[in-house]
C-alpha positions in Angstrom: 11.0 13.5 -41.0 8.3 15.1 -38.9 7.3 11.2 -37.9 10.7 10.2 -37.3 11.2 12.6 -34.8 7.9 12.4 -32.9 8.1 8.3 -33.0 12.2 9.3 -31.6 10.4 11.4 -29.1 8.2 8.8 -27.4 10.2 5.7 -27.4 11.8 6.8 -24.2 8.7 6.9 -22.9 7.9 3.1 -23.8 10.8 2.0 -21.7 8.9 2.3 -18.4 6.0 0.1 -19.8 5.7 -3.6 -18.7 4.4 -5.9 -21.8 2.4 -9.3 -20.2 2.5 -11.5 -23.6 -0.9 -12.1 -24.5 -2.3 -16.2 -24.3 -5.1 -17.2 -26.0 -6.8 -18.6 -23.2 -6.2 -15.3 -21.5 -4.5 -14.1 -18.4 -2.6 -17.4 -17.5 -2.9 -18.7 -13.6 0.0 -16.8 -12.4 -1.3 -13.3 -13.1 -4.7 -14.2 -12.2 -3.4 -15.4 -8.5 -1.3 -11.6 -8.8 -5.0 -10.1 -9.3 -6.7 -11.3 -6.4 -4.4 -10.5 -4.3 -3.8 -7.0 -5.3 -7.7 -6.2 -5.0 -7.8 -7.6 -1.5 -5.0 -5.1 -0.5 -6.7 -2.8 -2.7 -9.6 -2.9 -0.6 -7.2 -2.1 2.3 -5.7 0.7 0.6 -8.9 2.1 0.6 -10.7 1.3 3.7 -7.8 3.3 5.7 -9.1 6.5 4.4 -12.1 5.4 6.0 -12.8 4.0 9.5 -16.3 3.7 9.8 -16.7 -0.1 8.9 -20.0 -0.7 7.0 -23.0 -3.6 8.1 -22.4 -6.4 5.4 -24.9 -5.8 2.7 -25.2 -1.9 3.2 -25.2 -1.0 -0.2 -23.8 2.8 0.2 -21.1 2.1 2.9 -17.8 3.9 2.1 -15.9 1.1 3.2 -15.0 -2.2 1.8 -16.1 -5.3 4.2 -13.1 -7.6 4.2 -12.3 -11.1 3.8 -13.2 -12.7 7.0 -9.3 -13.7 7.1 -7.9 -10.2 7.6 -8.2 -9.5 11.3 -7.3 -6.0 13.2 -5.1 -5.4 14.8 -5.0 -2.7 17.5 -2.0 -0.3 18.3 -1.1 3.1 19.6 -1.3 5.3 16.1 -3.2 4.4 13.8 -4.9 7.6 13.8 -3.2 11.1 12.2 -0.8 12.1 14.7 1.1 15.0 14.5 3.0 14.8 11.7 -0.6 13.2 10.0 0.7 9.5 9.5 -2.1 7.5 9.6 -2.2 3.2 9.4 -3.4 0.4 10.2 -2.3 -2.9 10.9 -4.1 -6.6 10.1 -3.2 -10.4 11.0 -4.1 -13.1 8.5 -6.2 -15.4 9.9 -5.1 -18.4 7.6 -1.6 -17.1 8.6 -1.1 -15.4 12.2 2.6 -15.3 11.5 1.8 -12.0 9.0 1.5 -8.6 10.0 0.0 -5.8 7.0 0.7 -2.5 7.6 -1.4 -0.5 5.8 -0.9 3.1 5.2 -3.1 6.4 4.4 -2.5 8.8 1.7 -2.9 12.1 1.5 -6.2 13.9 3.4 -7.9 17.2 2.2 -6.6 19.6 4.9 -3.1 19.3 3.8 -1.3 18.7 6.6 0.3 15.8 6.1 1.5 17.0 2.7 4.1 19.0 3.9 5.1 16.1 6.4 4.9 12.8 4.0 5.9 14.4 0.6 7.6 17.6 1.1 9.6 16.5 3.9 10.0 12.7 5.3 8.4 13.1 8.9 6.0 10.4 7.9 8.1 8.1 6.5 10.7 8.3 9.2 7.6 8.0 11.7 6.1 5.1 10.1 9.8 3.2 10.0 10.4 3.6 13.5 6.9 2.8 14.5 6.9 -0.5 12.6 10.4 -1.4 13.4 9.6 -1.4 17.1 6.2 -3.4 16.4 8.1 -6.1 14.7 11.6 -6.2 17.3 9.0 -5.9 20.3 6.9 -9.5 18.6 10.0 -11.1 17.2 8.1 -10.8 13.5 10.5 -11.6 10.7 10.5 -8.4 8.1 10.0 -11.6 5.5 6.8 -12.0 7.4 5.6 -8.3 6.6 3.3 -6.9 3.7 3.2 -2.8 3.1 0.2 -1.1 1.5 -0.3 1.9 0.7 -2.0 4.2 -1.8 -0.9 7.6 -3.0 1.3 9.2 -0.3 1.3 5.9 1.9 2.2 3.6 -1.3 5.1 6.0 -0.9 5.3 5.4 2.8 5.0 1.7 1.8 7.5 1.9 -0.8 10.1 3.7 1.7 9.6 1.2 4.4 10.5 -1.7 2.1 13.9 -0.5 1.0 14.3 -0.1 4.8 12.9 -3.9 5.6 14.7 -6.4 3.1 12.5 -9.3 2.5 9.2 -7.3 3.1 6.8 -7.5 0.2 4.7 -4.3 -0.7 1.7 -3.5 -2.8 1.2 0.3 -3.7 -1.6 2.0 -5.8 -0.8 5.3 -7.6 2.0 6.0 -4.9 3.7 9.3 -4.8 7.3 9.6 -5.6 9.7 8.4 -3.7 12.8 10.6 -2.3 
């Protein structure tokens, strides 16, 4: 009875849990194509937490040195303002046409906590800074990417149900309200 009810107890908790069939050869083409692509805007996720762009080879920089086909680009805030909202954008080299907005998480001295997950300052920041960007360079939400980690996979997640057809990447994002 005892294992009845425990097994009863966690299969709601299997619902959330996505099952990728197992090939034999494998992870088949698709999901590998999925993997690459994350870990580039992985490395994007990560390298907004920290600016300081390392010499290629440097074995001890914080940051990430990018594909060649991500290029900067600059704006007005991609630094914490007051409300701490922090991003940065990129164009694809192989496809100008594509903007990546790529947002910070949480920092140490808290202050965008209250801003980005106890209240929606950041996300309602970050919407009507990236709406502009796109309406002021006629750049098709389809066209748009959203990354994010931890609070800003949040931020990323919020923005996409605000920009149908944008596609988003998020790693360990907060909840959304």
């Amino acid at each position: 009875m005892n294992r009845f009810l425990m097994g009863a107890a966690l299969l709601p908790s299997l619902a959330g849990c996505m099952h990728v069939p197992y090939s034999r050869g494998g992870f088949d083409q698709s999901q590998k194509i999925r993997a690459v692509e994350s870990w580039r805007y992985a490395q994007l996720a990560y390298n907004v937490y920290h600016r300081e762009f390392p010499d290629p080879g440097t074995p001890a920089s914080p940051a990430f040195v990018l594909d060649p086909d991500f290029v900067p680009v600059p704006h007005e805030s991609n630094d914490n303002d007051d409300v701490g909202l922090a991003y940065d954008l990129y164009r694809l080299r192989s496809a100008p046409d594509r903007l990546i907005a790529v947002f910070r998480g949480t920092e140490p001295d808290g202050c965008d906590f209250g801003h980005g997950n106890l209240r929606l300052h950041q996300q309602e920041r970050a919407t009507g800074d990236l709406r502009r960007y796109i309406r002021e360079r006629s750049i098709s939400p389809d066209a748009v990417t959203l990354v994010g980690h931890s609070l800003g996979g949040a931020i990323a997640t919020h923005l996409s149900y605000r920009l149908p057809g944008s596609r988003s990447y998020v790693f360990n994002a907060s909840p959304v309200p």
